[in-house]
VEXKOL-946541 format. One line per 2 residues: number of its first residue (from 1); their letters; for each residue x, y, z of N, C-alpha, C. Coordinates in pm, 1 decimal, m for minus. Example, Ala and Ser with C-alpha at 12.3 -4.5 7.8 and 13.67 -1.06 7.14 Angstrom:
2
1 = AS = 1319.0/m569.0/780.0/1230.0/m450.0/780.0/1320.0/m330.0/780.0 | 1285.0/m225.0/708.0/1367.0/m106.0/714.0/1290.0/3.0/787.0
This chain:
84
1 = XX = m3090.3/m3623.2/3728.1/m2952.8/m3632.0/3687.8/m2864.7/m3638.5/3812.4 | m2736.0/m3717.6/3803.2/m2662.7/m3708.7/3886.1/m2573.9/m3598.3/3884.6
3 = XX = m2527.7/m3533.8/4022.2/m2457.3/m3440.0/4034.8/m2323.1/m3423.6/3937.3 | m2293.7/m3535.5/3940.8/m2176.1/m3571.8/3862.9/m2157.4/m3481.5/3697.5
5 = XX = m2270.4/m3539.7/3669.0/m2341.7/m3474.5/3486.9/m2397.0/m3308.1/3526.8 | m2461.8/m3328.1/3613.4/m2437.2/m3169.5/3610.7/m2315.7/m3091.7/3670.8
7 = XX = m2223.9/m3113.4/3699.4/m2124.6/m3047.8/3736.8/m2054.1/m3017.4/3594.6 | m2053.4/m3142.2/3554.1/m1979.7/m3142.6/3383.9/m2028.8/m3083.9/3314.3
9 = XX = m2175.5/m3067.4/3318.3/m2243.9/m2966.1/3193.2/m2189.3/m2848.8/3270.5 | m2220.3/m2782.8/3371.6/m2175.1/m2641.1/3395.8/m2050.1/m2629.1/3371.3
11 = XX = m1936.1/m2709.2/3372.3/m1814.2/m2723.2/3365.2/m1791.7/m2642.1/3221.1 | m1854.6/m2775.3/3100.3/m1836.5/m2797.3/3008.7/m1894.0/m2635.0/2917.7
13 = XX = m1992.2/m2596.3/2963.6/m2097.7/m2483.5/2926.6/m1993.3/m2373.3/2977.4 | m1916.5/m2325.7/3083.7/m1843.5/m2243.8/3103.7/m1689.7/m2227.6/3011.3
15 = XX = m1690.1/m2331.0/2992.9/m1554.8/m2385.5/2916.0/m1605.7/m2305.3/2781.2 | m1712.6/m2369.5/2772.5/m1747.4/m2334.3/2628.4/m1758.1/m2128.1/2577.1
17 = XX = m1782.8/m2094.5/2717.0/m1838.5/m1946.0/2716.4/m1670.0/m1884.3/2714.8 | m1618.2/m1943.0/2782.3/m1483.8/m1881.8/2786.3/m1401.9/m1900.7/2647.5
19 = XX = m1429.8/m2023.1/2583.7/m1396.8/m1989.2/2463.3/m1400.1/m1929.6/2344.9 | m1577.5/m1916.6/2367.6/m1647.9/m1820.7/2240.9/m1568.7/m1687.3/2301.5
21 = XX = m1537.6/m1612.2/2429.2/m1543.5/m1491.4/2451.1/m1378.4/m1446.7/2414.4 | m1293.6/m1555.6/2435.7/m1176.9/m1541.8/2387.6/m1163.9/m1535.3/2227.9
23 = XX = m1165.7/m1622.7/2186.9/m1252.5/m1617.5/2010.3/m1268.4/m1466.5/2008.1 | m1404.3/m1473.2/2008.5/m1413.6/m1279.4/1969.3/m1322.0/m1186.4/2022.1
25 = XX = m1276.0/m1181.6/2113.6/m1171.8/m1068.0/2189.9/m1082.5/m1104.6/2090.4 | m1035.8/m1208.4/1988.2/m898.3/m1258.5/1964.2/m943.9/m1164.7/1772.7
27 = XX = m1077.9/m1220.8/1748.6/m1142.7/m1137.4/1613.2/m1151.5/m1037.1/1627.6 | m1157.3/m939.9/1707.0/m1152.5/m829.8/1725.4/m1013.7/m758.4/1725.6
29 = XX = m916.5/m789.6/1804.6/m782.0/m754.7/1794.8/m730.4/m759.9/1605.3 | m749.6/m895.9/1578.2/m714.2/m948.6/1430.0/m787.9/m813.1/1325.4
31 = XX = m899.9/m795.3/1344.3/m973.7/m698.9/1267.1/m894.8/m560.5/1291.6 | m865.1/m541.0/1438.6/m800.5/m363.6/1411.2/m696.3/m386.1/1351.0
33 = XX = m564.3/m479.2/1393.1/m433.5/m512.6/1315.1/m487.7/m514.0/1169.6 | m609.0/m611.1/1096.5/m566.4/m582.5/934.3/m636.0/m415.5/889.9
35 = XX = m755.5/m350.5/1012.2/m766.5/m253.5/918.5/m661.3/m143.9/926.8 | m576.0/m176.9/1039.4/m460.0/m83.2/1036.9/m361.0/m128.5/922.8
37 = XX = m320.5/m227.9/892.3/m221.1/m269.5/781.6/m317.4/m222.3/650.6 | m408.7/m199.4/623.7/m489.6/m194.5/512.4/m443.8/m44.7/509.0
39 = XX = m466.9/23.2/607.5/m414.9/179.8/616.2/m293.8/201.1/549.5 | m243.7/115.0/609.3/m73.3/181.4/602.8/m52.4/142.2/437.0
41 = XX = m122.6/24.6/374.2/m86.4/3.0/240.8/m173.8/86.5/149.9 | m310.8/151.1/191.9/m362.4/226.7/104.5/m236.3/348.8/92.8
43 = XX = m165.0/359.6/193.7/m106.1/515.7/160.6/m2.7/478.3/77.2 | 61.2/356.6/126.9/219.3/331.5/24.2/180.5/346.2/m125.5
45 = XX = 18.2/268.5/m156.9/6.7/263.3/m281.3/m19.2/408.7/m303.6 | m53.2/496.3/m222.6/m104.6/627.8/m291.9/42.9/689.9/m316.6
47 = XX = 134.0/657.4/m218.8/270.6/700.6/m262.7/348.0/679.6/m422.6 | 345.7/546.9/m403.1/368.5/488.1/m502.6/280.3/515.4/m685.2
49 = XX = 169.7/551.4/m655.7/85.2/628.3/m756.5/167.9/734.6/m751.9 | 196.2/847.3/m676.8/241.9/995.4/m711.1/378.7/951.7/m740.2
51 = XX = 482.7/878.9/m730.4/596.1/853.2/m803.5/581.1/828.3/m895.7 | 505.4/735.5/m904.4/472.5/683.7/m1042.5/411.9/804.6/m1166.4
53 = XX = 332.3/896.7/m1118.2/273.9/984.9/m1198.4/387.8/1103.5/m1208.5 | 496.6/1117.6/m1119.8/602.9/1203.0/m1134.4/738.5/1145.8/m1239.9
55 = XX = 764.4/1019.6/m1235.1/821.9/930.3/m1333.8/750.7/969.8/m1475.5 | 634.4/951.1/m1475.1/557.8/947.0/m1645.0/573.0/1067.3/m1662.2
57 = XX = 515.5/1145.3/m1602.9/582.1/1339.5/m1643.0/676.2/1376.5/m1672.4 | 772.7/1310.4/m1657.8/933.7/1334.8/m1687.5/925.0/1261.0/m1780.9
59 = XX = 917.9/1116.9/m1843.0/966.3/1046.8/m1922.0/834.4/1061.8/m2044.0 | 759.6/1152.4/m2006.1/719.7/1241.5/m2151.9/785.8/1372.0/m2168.8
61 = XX = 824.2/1429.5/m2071.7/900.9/1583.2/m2098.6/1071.3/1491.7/m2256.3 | 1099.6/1405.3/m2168.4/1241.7/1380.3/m2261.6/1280.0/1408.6/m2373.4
63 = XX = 1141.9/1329.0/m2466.0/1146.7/1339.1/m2588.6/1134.7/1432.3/m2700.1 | 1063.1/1597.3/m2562.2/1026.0/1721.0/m2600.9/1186.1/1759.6/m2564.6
65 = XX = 1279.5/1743.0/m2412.1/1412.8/1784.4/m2449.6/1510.3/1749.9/m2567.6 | 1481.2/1625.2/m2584.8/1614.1/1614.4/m2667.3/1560.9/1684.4/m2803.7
67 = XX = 1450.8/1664.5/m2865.8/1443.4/1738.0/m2924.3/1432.6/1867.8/m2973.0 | 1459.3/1919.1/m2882.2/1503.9/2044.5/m2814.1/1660.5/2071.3/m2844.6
69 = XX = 1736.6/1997.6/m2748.4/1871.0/1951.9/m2787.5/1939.3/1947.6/m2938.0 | 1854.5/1870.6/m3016.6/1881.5/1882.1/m3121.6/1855.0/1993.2/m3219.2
71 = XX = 1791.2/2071.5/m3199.4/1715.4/2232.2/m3250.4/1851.1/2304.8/m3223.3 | 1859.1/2314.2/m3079.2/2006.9/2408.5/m3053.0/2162.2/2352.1/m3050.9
73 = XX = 2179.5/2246.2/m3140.7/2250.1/2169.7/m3163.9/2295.1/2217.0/m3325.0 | 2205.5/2220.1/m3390.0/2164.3/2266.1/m3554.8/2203.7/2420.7/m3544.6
75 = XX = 2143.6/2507.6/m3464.0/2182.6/2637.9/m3474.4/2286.4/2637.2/m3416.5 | 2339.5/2637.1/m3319.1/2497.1/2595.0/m3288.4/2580.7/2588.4/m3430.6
77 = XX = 2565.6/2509.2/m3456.2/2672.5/2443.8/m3571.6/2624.7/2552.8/m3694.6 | 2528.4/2595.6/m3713.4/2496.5/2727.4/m3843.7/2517.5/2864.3/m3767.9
79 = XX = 2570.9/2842.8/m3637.8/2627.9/2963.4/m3636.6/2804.6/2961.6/m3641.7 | 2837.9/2830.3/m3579.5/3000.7/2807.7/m3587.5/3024.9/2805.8/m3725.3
81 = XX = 2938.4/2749.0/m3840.6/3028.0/2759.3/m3965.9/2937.1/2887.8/m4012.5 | 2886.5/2978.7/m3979.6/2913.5/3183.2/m4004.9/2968.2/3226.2/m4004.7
83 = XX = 3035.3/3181.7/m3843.4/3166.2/3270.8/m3840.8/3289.1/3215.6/m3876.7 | 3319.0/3098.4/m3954.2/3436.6/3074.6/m3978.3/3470.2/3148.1/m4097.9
C-alpha cells in the first residue's frame, strides 16, 4: 500500500474512534439527565397522588357535613318554634 492509503486509514480509523468515544460520553450524560428528570417526575406524581388522595377525603367527608347541617338545621327550627 501506498503511504498515502495508509495515512488515511489511520486518519480515518482515529476519526472514527473519536467519534464512537464522543457518542458514548454524549449517551452517558443523556442517560443521567433523563434518569434525573424521571426522579424529579416520579416525586411530582407522588405529590400529586397525596393531593389527590387529600381532595377525595374531603369531597367524601361533604356529603356526611351537609347532612349534618341539615340534622342541626331541623333541631334548630324545633327548638325556635318551642319557644315561641
Amino acid at each position: 500500500m501506498s503511504e498515502a492509503i495508509i495515512v488515511a486509514l489511520i486518519t480515518g480509523g482515529l476519526s472514527l474512534l473519536g467519534v464512537v468515544i464522543a457518542n458514548n460520553k454524549n449517551a452517558r450524560e443523556m442517560d443521567a439527565k433523563l434518569d434525573k428528570q424521571q426522579a424529579i417526575n416520579a416525586e411530582r406524581i407522588e405529590e400529586l397522588t397525596r393531593e389527590v388522595r387529600k381532595h377525595n377525603n374531603f369531597a367524601e367527608k361533604i356529603p356526611v357535613i351537609q347532612e349534618q347541617i341539615k340534622v342541626i338545621n331541623h333541631r334548630v327550627g324545633d327548638l325556635e318554634a318551642y319557644h315561641k
